[in-house]
N, CA, C and O atoms as a GROMACS GRO file, in nm:
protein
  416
    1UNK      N    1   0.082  -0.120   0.000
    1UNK     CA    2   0.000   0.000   0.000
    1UNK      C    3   0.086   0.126   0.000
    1UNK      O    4   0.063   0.226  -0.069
    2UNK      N    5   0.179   0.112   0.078
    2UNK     CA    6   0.315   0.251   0.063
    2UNK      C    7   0.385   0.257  -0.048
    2UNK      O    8   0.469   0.344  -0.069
    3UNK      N    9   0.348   0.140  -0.149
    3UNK     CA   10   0.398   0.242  -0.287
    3UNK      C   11   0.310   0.242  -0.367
    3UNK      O   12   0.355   0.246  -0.481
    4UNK      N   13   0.189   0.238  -0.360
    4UNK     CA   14   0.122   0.294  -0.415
    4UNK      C   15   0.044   0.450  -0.399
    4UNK      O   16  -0.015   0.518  -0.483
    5UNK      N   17   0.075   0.475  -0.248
    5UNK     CA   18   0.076   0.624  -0.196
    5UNK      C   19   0.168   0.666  -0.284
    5UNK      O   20   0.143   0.760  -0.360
    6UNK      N   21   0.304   0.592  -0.285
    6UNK     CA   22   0.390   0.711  -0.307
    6UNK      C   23   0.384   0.744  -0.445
    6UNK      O   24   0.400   0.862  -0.479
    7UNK      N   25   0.363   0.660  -0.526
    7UNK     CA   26   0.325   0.689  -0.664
    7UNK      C   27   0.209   0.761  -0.688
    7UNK      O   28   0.222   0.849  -0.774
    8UNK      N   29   0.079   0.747  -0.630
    8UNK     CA   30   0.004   0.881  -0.625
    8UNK      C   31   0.070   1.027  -0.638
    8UNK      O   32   0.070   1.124  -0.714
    9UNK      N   33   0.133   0.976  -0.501
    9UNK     CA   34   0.199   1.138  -0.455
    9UNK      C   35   0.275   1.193  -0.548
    9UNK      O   36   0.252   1.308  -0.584
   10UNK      N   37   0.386   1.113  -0.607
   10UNK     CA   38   0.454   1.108  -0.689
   10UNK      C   39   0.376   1.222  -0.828
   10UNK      O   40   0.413   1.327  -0.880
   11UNK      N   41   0.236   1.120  -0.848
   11UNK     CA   42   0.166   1.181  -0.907
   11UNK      C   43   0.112   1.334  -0.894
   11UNK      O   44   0.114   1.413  -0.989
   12UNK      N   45   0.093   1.347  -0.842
   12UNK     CA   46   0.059   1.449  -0.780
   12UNK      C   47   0.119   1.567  -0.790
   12UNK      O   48   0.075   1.678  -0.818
   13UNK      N   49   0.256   1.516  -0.754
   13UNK     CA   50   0.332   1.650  -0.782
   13UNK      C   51   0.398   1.691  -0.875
   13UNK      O   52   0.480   1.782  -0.870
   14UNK      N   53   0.356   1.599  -1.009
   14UNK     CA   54   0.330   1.635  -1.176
   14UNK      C   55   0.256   1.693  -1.187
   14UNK      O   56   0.278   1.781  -1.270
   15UNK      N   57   0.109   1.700  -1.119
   15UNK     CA   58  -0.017   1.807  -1.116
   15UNK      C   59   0.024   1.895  -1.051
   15UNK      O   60   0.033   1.992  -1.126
   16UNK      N   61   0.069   1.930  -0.910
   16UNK     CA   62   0.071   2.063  -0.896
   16UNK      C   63   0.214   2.129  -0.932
   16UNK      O   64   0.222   2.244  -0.890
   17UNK      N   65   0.333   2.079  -1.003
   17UNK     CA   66   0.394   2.143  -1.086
   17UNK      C   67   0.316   2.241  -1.205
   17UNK      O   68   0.306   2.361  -1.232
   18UNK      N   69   0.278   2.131  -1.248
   18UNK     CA   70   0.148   2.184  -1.414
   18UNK      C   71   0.112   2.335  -1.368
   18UNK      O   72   0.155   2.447  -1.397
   19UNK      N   73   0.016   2.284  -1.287
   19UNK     CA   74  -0.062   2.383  -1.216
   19UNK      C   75  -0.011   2.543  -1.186
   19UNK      O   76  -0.060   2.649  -1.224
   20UNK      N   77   0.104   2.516  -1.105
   20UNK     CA   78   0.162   2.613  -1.062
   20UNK      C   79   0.213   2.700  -1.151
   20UNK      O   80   0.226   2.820  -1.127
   21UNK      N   81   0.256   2.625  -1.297
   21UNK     CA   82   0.294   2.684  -1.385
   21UNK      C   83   0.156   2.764  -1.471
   21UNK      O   84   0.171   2.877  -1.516
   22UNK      N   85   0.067   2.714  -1.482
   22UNK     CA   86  -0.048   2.761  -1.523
   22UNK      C   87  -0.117   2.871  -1.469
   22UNK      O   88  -0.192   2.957  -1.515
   23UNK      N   89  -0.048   2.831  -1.305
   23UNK     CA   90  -0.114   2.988  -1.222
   23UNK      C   91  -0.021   3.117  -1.239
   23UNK      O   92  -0.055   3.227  -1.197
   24UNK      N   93   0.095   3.092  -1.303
   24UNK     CA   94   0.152   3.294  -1.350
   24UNK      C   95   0.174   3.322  -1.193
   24UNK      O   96   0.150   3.433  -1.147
   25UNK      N   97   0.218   3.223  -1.118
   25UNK     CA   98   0.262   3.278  -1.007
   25UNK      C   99   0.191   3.295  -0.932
   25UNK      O  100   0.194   3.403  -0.872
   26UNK      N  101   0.103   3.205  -0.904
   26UNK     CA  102  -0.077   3.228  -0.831
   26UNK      C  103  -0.109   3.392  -0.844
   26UNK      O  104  -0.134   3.472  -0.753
   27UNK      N  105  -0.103   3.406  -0.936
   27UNK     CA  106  -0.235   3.544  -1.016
   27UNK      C  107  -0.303   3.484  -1.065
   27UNK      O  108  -0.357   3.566  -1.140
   28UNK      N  109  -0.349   3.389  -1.084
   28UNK     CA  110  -0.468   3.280  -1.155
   28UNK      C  111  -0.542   3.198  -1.043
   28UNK      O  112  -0.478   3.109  -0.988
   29UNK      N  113  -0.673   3.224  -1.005
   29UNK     CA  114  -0.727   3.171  -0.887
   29UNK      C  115  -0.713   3.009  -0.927
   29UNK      O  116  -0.634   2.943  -0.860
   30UNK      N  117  -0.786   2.945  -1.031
   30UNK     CA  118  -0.824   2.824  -1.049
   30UNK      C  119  -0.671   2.755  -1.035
   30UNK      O  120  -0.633   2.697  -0.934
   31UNK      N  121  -0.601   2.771  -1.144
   31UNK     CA  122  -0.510   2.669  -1.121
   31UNK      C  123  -0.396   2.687  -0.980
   31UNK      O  124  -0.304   2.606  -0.967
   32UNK      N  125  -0.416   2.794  -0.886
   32UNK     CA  126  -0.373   2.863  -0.728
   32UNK      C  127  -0.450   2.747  -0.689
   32UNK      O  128  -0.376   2.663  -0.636
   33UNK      N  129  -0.570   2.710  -0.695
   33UNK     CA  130  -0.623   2.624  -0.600
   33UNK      C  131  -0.591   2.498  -0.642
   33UNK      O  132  -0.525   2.438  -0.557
   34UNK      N  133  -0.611   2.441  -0.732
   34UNK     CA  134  -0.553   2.294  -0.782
   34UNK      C  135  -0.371   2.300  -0.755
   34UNK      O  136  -0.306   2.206  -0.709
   35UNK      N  137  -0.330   2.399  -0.785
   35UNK     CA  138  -0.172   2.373  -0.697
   35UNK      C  139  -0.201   2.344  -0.532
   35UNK      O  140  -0.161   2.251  -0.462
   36UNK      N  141  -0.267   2.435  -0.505
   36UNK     CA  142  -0.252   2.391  -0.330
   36UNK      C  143  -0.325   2.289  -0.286
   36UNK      O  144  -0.290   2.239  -0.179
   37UNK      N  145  -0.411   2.250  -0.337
   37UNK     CA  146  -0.447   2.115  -0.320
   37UNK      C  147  -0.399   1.986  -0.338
   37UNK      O  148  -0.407   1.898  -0.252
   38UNK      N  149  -0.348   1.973  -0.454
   38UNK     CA  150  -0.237   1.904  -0.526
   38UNK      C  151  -0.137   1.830  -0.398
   38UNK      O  152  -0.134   1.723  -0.338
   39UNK      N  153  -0.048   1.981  -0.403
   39UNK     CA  154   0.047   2.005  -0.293
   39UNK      C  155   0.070   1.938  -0.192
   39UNK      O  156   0.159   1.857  -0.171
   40UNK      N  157  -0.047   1.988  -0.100
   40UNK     CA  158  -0.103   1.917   0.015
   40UNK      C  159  -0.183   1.734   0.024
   40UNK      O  160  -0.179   1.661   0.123
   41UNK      N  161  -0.233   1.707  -0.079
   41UNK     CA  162  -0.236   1.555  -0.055
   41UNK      C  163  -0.120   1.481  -0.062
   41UNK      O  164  -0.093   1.388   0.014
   42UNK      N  165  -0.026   1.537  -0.186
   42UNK     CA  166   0.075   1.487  -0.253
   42UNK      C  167   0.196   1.464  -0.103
   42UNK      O  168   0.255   1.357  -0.089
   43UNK      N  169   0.214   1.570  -0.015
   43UNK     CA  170   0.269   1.553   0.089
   43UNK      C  171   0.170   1.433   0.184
   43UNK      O  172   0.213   1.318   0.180
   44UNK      N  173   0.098   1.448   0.232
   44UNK     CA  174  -0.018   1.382   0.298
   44UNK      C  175   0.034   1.237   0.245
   44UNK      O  176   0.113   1.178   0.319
   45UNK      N  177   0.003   1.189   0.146
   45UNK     CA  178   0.057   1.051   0.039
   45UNK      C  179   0.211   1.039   0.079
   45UNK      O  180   0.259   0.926   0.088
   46UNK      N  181   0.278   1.134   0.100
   46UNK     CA  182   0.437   1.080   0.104
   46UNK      C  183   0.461   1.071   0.222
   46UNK      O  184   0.534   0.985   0.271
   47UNK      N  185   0.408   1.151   0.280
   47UNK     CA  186   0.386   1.131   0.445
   47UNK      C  187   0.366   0.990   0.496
   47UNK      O  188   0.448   0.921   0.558
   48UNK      N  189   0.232   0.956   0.456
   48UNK     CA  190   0.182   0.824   0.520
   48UNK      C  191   0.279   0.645   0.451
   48UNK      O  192   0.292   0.530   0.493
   49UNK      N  193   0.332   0.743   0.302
   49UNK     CA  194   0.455   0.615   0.221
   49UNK      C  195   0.573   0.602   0.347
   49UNK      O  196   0.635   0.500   0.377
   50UNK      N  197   0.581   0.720   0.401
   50UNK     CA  198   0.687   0.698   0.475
   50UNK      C  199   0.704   0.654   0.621
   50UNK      O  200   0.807   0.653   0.688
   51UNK      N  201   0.566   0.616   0.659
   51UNK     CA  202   0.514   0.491   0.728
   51UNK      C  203   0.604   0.404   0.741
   51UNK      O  204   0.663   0.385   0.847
   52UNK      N  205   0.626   0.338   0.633
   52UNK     CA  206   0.673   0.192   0.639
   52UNK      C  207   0.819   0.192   0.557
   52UNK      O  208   0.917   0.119   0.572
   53UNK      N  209   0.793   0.311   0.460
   53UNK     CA  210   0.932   0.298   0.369
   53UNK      C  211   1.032   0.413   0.447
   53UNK      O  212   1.003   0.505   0.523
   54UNK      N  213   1.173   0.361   0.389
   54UNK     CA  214   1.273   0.437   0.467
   54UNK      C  215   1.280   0.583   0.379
   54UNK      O  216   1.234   0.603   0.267
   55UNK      N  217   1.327   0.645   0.439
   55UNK     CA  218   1.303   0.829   0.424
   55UNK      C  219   1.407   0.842   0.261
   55UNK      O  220   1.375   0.912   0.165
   56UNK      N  221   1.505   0.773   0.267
   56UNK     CA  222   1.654   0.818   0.151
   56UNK      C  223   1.512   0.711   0.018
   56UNK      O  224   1.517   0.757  -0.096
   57UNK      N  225   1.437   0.626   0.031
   57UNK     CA  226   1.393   0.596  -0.101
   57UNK      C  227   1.244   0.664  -0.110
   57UNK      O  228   1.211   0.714  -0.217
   58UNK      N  229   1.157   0.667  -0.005
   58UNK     CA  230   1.083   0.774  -0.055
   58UNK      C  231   1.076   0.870  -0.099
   58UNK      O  232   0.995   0.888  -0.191
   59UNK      N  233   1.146   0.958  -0.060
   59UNK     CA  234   1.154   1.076  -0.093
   59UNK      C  235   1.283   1.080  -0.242
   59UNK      O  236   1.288   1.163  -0.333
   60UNK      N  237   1.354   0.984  -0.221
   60UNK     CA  238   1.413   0.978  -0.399
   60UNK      C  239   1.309   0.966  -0.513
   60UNK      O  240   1.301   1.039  -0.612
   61UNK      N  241   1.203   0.820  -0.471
   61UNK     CA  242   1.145   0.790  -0.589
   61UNK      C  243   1.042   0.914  -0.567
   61UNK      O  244   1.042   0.969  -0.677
   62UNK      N  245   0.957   0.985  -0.482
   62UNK     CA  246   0.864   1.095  -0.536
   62UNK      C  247   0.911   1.190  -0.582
   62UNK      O  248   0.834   1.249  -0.658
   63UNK      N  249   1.053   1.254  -0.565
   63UNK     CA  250   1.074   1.356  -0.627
   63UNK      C  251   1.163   1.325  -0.758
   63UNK      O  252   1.219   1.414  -0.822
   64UNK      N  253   1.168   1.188  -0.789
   64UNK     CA  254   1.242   1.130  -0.928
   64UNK      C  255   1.088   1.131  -1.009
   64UNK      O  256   1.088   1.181  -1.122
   65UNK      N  257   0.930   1.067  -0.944
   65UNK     CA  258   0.868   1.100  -1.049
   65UNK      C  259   0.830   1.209  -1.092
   65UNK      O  260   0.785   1.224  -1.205
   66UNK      N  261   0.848   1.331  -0.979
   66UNK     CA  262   0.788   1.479  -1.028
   66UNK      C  263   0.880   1.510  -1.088
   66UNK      O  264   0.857   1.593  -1.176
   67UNK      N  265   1.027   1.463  -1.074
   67UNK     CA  266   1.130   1.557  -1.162
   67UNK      C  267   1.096   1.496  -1.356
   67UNK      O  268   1.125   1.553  -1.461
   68UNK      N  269   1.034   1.376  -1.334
   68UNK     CA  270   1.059   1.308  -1.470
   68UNK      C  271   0.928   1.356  -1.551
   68UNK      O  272   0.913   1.418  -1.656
   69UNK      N  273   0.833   1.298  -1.449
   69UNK     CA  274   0.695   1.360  -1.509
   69UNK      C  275   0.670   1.478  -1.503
   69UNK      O  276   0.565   1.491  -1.565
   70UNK      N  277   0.707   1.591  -1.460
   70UNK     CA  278   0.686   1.760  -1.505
   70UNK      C  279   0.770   1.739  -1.608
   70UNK      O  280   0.716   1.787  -1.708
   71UNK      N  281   0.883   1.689  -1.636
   71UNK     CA  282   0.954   1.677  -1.807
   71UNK      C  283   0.871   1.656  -1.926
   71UNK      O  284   0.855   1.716  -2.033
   72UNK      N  285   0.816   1.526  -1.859
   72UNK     CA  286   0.776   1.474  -1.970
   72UNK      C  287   0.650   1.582  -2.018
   72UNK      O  288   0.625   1.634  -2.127
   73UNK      N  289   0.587   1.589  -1.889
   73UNK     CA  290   0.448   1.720  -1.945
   73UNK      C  291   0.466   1.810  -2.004
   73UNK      O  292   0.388   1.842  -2.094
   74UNK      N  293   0.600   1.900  -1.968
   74UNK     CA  294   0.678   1.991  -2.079
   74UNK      C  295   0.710   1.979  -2.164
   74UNK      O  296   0.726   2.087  -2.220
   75UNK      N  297   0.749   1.851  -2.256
   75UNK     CA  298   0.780   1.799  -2.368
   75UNK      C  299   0.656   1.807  -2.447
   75UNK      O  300   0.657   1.860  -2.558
   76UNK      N  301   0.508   1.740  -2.378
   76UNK     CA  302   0.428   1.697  -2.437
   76UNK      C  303   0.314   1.823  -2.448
   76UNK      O  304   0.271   1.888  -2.543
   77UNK      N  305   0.295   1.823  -2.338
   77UNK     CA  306   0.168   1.946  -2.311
   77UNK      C  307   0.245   2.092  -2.356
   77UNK      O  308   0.201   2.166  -2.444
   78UNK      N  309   0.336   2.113  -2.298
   78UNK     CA  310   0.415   2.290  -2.327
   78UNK      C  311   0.504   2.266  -2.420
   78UNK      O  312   0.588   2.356  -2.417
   79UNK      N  313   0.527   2.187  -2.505
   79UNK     CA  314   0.648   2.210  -2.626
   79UNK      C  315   0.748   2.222  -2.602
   79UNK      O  316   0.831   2.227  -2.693
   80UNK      N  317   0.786   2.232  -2.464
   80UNK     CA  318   1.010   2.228  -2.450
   80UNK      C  319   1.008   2.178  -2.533
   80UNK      O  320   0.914   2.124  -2.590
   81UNK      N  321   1.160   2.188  -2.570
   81UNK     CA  322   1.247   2.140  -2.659
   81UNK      C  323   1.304   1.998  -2.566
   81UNK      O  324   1.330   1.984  -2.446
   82UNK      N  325   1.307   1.900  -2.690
   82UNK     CA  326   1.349   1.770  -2.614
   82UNK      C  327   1.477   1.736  -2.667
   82UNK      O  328   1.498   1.647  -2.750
   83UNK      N  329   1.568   1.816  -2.611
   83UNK     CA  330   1.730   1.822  -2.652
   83UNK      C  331   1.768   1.672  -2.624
   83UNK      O  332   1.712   1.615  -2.531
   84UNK      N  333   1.858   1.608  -2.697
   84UNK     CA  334   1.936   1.476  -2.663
   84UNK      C  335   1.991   1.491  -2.508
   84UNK      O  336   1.968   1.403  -2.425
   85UNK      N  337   2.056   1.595  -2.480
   85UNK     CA  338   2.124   1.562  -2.339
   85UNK      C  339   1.970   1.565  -2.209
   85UNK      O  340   1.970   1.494  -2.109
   86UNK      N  341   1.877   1.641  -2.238
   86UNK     CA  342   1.791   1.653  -2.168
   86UNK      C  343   1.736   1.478  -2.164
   86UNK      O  344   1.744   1.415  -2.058
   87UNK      N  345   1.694   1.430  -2.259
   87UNK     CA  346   1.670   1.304  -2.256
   87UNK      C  347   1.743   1.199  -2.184
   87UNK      O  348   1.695   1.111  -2.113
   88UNK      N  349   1.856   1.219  -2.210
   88UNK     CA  350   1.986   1.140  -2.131
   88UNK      C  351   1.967   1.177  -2.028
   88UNK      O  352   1.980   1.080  -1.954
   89UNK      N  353   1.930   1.312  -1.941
   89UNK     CA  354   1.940   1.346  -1.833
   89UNK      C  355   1.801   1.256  -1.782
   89UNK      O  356   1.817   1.177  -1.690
   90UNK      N  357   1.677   1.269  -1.839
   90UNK     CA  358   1.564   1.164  -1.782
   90UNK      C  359   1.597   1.100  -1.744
   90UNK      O  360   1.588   1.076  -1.623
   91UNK      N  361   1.672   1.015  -1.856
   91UNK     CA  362   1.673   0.859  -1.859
   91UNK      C  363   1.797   0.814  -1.758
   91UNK      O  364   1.837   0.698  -1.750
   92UNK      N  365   1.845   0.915  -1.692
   92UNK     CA  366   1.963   0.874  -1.584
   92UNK      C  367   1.900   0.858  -1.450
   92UNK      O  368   1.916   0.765  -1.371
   93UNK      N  369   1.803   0.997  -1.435
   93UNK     CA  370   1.691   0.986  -1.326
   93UNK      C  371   1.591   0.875  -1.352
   93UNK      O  372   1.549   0.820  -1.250
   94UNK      N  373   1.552   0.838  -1.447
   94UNK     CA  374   1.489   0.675  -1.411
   94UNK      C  375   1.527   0.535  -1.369
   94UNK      O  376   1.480   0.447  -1.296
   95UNK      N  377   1.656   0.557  -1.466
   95UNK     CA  378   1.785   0.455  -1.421
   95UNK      C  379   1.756   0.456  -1.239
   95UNK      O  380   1.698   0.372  -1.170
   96UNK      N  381   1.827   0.597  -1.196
   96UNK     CA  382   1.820   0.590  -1.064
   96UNK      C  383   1.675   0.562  -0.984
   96UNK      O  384   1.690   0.560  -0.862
   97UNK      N  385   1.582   0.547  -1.014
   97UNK     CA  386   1.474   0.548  -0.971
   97UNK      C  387   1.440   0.409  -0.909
   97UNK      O  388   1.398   0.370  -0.800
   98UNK      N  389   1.486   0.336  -1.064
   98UNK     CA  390   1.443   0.180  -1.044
   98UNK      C  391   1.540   0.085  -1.004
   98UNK      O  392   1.525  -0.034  -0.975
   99UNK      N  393   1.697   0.191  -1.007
   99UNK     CA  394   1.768   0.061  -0.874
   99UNK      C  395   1.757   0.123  -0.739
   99UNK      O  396   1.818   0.066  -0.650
  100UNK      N  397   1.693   0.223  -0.710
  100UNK     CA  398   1.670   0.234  -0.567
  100UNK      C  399   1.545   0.173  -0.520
  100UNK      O  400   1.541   0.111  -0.414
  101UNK      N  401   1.426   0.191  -0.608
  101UNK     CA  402   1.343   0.038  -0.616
  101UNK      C  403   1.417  -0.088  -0.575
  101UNK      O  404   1.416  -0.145  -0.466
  102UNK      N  405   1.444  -0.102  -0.621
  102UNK     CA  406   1.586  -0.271  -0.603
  102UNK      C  407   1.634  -0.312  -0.506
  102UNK      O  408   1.635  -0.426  -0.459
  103UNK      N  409   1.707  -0.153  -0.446
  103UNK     CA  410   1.730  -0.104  -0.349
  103UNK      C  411   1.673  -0.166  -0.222
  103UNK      O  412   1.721  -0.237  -0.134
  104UNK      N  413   1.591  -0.130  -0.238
  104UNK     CA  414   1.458  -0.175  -0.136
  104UNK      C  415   1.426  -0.291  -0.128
  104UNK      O  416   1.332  -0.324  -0.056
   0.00000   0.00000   0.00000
């Protein structure tokens, strides 16, 4: 059940990245509130992952999926540019993701 929180959470804080970016710096009420909501479960979820899981892999793998998945949403949803080294750089943070999975 604690990694599936944490992958929520994980989730989560691909949404309120999005979000935050959508709010212009919370001058935008709607997506101000879906960031802080976001926010706050997304902690809440990593919180309760870290129940049972040790602190150095929770908190690697949730902030390896927000670092990967706000990428990828920028690639897809906002048009960054998907430079070769940027890719390499993903794909090093997933590497690391899934032997600290292993890890475990």
């Amino acid at each position: 059940m604690a990694w599936i929180a944490l992958f929520v959470a994980g989730i989560l804080e691909v949404i309120w990245a999005f979000y935050m970016k959508q709010s212009h710096g919370f001058t935008r009420l709607g997506p101000s509130l879906i960031t802080l909501v976001a926010m706050v479960a997304s902690f809440a979820l990593l919180a309760f992952s870290m129940r049972s899981l040790p602190l150095g892999t929770a908190y690697t793998i949730w902030t390896g999926i927000g670092a990967v998945g706000a990428f990828l949403v920028g690639l897809v949803i906002l048009g960054e540019p998907a430079h070769l080294m940027r890719l390499i750089a993903a794909g090093l943070i997933v590497s690391g993701l899934i032997l600290m999975k292993i890890a475990s």
